[in-house]
MOPAC internal coordinates of N, CA, C and O (Angstrom, degrees):
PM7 1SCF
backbone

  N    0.0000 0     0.00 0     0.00 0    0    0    0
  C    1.4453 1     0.00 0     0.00 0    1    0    0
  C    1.5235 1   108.99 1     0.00 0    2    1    0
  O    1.2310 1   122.17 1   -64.89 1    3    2    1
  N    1.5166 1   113.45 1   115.11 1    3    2    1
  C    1.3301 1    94.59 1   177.92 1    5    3    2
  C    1.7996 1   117.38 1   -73.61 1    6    5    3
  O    1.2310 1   129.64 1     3.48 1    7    6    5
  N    1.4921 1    99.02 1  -176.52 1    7    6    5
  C    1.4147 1   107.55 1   170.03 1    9    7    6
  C    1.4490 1   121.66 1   -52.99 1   10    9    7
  O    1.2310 1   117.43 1   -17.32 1   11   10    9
  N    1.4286 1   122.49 1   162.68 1   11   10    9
  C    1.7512 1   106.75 1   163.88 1   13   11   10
  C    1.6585 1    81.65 1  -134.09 1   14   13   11
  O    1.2310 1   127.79 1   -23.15 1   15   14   13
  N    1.2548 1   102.61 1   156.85 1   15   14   13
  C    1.5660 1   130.43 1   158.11 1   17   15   14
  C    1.0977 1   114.75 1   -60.58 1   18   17   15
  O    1.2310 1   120.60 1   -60.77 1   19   18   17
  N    1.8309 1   116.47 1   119.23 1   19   18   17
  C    0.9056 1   120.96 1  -156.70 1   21   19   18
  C    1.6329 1   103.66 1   -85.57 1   22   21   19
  O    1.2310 1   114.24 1   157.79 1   23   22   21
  N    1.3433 1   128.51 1   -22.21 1   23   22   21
  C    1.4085 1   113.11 1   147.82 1   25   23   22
  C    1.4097 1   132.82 1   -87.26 1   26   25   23
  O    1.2310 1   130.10 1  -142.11 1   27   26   25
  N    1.4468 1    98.13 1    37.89 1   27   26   25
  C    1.7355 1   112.83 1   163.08 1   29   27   26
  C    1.4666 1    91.82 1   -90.47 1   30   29   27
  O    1.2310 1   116.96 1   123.18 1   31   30   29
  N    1.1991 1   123.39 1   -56.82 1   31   30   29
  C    1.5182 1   127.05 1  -163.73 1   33   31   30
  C    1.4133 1   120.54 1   -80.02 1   34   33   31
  O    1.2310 1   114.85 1   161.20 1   35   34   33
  N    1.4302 1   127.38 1   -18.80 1   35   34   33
  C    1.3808 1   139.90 1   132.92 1   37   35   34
  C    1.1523 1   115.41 1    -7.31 1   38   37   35
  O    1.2310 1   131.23 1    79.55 1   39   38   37
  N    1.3941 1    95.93 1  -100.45 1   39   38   37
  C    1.5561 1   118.69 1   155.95 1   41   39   38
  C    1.5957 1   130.26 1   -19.88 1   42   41   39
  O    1.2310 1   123.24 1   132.47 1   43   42   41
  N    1.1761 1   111.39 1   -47.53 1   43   42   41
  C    1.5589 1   124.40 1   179.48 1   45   43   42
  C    1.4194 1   117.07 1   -92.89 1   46   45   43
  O    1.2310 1   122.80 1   172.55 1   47   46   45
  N    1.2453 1   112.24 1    -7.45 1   47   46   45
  C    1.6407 1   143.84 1   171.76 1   49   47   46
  C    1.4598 1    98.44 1   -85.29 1   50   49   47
  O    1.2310 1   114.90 1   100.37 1   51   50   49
  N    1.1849 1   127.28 1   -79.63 1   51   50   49
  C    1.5528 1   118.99 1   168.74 1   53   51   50
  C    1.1282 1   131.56 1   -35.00 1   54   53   51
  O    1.2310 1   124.07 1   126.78 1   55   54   53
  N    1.2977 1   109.79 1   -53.22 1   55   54   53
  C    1.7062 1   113.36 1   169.60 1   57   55   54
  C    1.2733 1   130.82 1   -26.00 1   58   57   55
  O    1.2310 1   133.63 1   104.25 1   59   58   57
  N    1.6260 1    91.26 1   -75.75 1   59   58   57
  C    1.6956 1   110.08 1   169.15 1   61   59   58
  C    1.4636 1   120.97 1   -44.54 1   62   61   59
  O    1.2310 1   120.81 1   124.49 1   63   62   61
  N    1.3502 1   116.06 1   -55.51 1   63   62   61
  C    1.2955 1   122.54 1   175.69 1   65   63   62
  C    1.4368 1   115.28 1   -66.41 1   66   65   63
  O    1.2310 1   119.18 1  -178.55 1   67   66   65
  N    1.3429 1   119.17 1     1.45 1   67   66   65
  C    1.5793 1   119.02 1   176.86 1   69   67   66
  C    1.5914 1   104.26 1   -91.66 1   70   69   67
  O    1.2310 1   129.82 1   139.50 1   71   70   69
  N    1.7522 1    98.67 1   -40.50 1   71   70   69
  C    1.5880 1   108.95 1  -167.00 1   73   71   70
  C    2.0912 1    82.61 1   -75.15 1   74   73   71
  O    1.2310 1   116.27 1   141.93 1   75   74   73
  N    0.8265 1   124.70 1   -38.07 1   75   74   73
  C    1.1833 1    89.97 1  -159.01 1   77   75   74
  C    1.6812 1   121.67 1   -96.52 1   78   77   75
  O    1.2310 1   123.28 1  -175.56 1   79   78   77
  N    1.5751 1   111.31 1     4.44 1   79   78   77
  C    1.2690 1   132.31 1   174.04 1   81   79   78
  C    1.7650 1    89.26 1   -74.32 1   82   81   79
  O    1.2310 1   113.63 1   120.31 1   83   82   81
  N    1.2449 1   129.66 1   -59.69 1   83   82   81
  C    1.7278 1   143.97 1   168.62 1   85   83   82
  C    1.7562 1    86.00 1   -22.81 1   86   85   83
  O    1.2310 1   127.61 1    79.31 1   87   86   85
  N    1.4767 1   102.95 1  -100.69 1   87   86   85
  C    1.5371 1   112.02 1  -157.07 1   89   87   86
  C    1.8436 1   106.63 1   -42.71 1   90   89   87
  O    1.2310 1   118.81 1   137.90 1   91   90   89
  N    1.4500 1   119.88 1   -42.10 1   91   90   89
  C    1.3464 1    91.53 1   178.53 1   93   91   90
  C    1.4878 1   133.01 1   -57.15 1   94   93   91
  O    1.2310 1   126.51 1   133.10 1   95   94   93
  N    1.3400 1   105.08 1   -46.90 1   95   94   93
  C    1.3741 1   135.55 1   171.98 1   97   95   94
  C    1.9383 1    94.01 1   -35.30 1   98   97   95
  O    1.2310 1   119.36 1   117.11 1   99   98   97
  N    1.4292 1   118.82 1   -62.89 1   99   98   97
  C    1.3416 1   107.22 1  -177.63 1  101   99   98
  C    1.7902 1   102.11 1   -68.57 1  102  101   99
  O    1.2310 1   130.07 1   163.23 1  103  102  101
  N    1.0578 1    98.18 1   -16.77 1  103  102  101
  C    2.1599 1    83.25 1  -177.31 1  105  103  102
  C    0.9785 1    89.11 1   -86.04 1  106  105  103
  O    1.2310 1    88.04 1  -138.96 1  107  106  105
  N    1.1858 1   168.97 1    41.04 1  107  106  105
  C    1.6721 1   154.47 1  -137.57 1  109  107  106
  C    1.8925 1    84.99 1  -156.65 1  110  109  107
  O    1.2310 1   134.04 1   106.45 1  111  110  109
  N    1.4343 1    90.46 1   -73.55 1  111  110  109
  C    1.3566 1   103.82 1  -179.67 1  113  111  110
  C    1.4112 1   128.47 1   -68.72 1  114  113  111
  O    1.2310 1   114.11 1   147.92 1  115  114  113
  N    1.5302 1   128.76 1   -32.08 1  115  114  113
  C    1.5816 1   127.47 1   158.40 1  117  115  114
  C    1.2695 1   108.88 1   -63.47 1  118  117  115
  O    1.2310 1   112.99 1   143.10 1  119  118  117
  N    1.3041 1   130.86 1   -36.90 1  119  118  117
  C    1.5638 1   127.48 1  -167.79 1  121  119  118
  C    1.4229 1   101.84 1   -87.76 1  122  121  119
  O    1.2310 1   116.91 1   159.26 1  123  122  121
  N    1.2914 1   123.49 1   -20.74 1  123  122  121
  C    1.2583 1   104.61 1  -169.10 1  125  123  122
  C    1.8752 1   118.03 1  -131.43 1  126  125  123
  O    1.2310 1   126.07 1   162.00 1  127  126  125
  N    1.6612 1   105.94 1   -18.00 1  127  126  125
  C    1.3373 1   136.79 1   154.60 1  129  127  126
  C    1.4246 1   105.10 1   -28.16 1  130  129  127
  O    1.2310 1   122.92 1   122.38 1  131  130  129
  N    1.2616 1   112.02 1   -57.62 1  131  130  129
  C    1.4028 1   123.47 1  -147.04 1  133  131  130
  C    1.4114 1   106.41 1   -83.25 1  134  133  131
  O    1.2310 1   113.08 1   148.33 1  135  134  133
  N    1.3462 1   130.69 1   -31.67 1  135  134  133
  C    1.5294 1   138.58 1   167.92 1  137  135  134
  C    1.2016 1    94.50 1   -44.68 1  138  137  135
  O    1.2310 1   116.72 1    95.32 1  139  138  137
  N    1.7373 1   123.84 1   -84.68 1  139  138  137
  C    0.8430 1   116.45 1  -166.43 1  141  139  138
  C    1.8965 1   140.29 1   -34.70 1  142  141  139
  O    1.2310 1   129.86 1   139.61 1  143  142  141
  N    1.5233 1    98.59 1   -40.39 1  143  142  141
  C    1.5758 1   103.24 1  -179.67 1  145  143  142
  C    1.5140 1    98.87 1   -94.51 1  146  145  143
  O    1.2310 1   106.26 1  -168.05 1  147  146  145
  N    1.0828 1   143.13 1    11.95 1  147  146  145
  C    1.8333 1   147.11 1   175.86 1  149  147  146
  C    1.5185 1   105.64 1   -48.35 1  150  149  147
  O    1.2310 1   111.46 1   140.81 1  151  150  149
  N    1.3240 1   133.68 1   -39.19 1  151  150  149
  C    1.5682 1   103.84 1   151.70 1  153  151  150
  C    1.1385 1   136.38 1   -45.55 1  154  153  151
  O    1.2310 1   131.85 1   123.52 1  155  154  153
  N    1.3280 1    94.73 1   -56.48 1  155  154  153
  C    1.4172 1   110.61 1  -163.01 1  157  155  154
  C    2.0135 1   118.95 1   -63.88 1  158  157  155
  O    1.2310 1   135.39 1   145.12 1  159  158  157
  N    1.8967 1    87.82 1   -34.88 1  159  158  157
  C    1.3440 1    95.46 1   177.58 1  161  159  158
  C    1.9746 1   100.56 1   -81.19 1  162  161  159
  O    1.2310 1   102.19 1   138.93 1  163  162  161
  N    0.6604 1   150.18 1   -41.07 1  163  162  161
  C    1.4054 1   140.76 1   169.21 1  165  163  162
  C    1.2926 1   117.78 1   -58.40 1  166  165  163
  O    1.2310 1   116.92 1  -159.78 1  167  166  165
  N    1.4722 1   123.46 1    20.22 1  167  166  165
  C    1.8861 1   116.24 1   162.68 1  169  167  166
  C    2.2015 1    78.28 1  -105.37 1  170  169  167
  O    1.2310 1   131.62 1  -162.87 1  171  170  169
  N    1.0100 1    95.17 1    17.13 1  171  170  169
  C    1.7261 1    77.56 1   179.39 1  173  171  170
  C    1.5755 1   109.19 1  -111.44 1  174  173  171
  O    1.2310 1    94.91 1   -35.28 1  175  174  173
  N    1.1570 1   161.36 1   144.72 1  175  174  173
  C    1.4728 1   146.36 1  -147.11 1  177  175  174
  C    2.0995 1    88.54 1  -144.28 1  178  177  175
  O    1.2310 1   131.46 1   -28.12 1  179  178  177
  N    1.5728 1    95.48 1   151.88 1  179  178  177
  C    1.1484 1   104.98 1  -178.25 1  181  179  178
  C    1.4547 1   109.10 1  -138.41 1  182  181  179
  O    1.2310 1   114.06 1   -66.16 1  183  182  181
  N    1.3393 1   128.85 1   113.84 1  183  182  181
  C    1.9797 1    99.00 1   164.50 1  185  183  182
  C    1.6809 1    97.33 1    67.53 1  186  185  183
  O    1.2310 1   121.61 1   174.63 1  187  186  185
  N    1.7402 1   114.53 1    -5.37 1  187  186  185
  C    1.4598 1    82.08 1  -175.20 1  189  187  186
  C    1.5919 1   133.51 1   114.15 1  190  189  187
  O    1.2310 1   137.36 1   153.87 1  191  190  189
  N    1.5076 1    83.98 1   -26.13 1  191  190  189
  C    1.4120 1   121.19 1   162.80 1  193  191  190
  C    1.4317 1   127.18 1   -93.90 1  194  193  191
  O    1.2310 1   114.61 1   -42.28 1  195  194  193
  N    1.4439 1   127.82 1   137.72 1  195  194  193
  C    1.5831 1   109.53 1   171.16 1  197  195  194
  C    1.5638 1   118.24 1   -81.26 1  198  197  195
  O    1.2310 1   129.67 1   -44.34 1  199  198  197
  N    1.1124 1    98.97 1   135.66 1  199  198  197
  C    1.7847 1   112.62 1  -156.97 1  201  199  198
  C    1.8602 1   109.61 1   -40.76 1  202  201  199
  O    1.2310 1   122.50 1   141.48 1  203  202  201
  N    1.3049 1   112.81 1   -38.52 1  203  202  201
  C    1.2906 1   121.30 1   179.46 1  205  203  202
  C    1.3132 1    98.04 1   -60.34 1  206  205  203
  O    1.2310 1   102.86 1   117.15 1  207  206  205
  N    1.5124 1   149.05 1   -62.85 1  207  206  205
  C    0.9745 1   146.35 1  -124.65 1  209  207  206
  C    2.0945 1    91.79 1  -108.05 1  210  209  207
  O    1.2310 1   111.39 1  -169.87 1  211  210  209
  N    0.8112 1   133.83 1    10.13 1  211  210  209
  C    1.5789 1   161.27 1  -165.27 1  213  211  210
  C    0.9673 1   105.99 1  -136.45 1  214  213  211
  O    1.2310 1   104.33 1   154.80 1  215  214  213
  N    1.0712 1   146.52 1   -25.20 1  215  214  213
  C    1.8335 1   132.51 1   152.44 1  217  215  214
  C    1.3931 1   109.94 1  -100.30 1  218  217  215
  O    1.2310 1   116.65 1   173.36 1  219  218  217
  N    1.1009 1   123.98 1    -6.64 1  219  218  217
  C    1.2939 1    98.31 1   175.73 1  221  219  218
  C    1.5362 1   101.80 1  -101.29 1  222  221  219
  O    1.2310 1   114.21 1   155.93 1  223  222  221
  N    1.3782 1   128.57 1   -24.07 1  223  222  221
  C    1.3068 1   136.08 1   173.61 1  225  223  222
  C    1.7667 1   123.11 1   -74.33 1  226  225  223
  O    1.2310 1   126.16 1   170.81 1  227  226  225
  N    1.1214 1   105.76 1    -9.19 1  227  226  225
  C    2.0063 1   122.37 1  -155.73 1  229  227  226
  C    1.5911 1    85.80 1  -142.47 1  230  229  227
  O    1.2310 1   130.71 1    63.85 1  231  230  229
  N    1.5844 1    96.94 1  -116.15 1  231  230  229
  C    1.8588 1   129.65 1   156.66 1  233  231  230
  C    1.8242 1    82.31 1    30.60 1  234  233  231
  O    1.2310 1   119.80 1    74.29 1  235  234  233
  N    1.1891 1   117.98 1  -105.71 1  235  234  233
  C    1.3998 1   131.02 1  -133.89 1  237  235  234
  C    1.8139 1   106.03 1   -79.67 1  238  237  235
  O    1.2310 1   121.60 1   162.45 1  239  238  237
  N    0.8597 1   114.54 1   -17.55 1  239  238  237
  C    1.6220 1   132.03 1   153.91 1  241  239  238
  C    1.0358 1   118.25 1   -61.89 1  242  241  239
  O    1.2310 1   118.59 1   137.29 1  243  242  241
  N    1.2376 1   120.30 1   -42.71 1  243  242  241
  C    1.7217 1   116.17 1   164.86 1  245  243  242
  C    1.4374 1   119.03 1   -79.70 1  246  245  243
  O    1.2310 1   126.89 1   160.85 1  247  246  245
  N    1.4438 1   104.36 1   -19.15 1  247  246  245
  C    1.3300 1    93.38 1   176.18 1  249  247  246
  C    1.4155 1   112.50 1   -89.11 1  250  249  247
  O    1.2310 1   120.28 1   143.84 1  251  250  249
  N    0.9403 1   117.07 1   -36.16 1  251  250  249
  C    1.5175 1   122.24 1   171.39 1  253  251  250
  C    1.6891 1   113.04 1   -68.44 1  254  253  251
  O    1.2310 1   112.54 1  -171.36 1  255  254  253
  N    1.3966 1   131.69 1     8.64 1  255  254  253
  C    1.0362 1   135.59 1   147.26 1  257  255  254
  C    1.9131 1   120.79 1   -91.18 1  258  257  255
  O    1.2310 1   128.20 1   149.77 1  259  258  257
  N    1.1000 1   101.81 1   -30.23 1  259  258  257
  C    1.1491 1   110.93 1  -172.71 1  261  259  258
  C    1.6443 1   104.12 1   -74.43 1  262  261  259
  O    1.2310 1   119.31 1   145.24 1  263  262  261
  N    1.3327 1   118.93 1   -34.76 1  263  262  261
  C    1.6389 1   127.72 1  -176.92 1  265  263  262
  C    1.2269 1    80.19 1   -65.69 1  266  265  263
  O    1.2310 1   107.69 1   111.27 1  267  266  265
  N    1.3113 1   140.57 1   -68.73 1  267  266  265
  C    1.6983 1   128.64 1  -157.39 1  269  267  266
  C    1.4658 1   112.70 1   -45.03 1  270  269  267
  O    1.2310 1   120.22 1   134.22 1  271  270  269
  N    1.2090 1   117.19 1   -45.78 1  271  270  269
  C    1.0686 1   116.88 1   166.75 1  273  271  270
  C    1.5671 1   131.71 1   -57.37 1  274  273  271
  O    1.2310 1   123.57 1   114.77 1  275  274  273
  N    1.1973 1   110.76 1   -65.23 1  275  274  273
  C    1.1588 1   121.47 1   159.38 1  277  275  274
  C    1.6261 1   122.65 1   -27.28 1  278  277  275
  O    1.2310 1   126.20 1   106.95 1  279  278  277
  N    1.3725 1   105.69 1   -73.05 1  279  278  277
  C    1.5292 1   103.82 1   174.13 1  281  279  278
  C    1.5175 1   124.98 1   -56.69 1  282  281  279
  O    1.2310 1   115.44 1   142.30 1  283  282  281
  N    1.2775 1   126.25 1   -37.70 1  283  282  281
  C    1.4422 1   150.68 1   120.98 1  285  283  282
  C    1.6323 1   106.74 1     3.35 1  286  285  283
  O    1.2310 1   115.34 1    82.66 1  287  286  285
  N    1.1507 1   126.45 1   -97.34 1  287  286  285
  C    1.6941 1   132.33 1   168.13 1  289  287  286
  C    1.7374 1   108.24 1   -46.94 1  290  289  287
  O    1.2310 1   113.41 1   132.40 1  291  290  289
  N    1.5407 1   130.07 1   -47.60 1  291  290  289
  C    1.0801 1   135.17 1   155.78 1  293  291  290
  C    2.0095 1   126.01 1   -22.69 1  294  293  291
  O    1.2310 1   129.48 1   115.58 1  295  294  293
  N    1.2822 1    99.33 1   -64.42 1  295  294  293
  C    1.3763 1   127.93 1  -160.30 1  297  295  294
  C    2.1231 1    88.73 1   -86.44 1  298  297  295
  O    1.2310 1   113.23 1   142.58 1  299  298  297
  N    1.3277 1   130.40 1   -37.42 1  299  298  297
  C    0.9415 1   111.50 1   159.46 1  301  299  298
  C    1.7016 1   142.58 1   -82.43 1  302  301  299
  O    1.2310 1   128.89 1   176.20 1  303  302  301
  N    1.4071 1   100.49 1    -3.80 1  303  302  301
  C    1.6875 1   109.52 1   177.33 1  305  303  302
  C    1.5351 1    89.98 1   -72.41 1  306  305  303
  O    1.2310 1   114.59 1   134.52 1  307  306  305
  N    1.3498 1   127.87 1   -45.48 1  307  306  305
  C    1.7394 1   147.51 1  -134.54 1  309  307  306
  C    1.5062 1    70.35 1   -87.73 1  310  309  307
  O    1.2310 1   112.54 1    89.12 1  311  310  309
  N    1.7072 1   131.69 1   -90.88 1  311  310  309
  C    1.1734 1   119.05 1  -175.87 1  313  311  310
  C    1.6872 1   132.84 1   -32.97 1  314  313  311
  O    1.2310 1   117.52 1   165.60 1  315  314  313
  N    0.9464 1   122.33 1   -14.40 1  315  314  313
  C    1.4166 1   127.22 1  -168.15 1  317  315  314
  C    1.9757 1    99.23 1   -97.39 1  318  317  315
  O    1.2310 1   136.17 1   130.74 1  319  318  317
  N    1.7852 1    86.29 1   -49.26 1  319  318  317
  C    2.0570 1    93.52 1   169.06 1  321  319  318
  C    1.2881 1   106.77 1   -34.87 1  322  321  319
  O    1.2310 1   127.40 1   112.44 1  323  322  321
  N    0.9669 1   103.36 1   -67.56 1  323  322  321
  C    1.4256 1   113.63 1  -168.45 1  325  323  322
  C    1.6735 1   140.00 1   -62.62 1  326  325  323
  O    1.2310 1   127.79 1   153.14 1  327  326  325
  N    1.4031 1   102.62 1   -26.86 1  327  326  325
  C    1.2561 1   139.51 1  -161.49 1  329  327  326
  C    1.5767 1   139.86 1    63.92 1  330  329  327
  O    1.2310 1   134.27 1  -138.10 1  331  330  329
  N    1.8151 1    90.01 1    41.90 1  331  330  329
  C    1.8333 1    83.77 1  -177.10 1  333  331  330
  C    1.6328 1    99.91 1  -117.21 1  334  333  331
  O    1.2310 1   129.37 1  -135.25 1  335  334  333
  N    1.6009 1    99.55 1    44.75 1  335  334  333
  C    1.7298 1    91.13 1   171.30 1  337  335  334
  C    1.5885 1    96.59 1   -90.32 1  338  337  335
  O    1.2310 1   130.81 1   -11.39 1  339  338  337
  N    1.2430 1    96.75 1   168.61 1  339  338  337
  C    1.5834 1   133.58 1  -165.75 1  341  339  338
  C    1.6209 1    96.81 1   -74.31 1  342  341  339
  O    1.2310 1   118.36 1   -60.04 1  343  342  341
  N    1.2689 1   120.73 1   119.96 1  343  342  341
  C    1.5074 1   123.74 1   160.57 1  345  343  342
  C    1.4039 1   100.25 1   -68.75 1  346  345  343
  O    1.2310 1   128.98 1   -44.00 1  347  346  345
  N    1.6852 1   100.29 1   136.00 1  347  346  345
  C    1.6488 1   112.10 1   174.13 1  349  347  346
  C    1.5977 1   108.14 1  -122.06 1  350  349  347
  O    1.2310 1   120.10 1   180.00 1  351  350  349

């Protein structure tokens, strides 16, 4: 394995920890955002459901699937920048 530049990995060290300071910050706020306005979002109706009780049950599951993804496609452009993607 050769060497890497240690401000290759700096760099690629920051990144990650930027994307992933980002995604908590949004799990921070869907998971926990939503308590707070739960009146307000339940005069809103969904499917049938009152909207509060639909994001916190549905709503925030998708979003927290969708970050997997996201960071997922994210974390491999960043790997490829850099060059520690996976030979296939």
């Amino acid at each position: 394995m050769a060497l890497v530049d240690k401000e290759k990995l700096e760099a690629y060290h920051k990144t990650n920890i930027r994307y992933i300071v980002i995604f908590v910050i949004i799990w921070f706020i869907v998971s926990l955002g939503g308590i707070l306005i739960v009146k307000e979002l339940n005069n809103i109706t969904f499917l049938g459901f009152p909207f509060g009780y639909y994001l916190g049950a549905q709503g925030s599951i998708l979003v927290f699937i969708a970050e997997i993804f996201i960071y997922s496609k994210l974390m491999d452009n960043l790997d490829k920048k850099y060059g520690f993607h996976e030979l296939q």
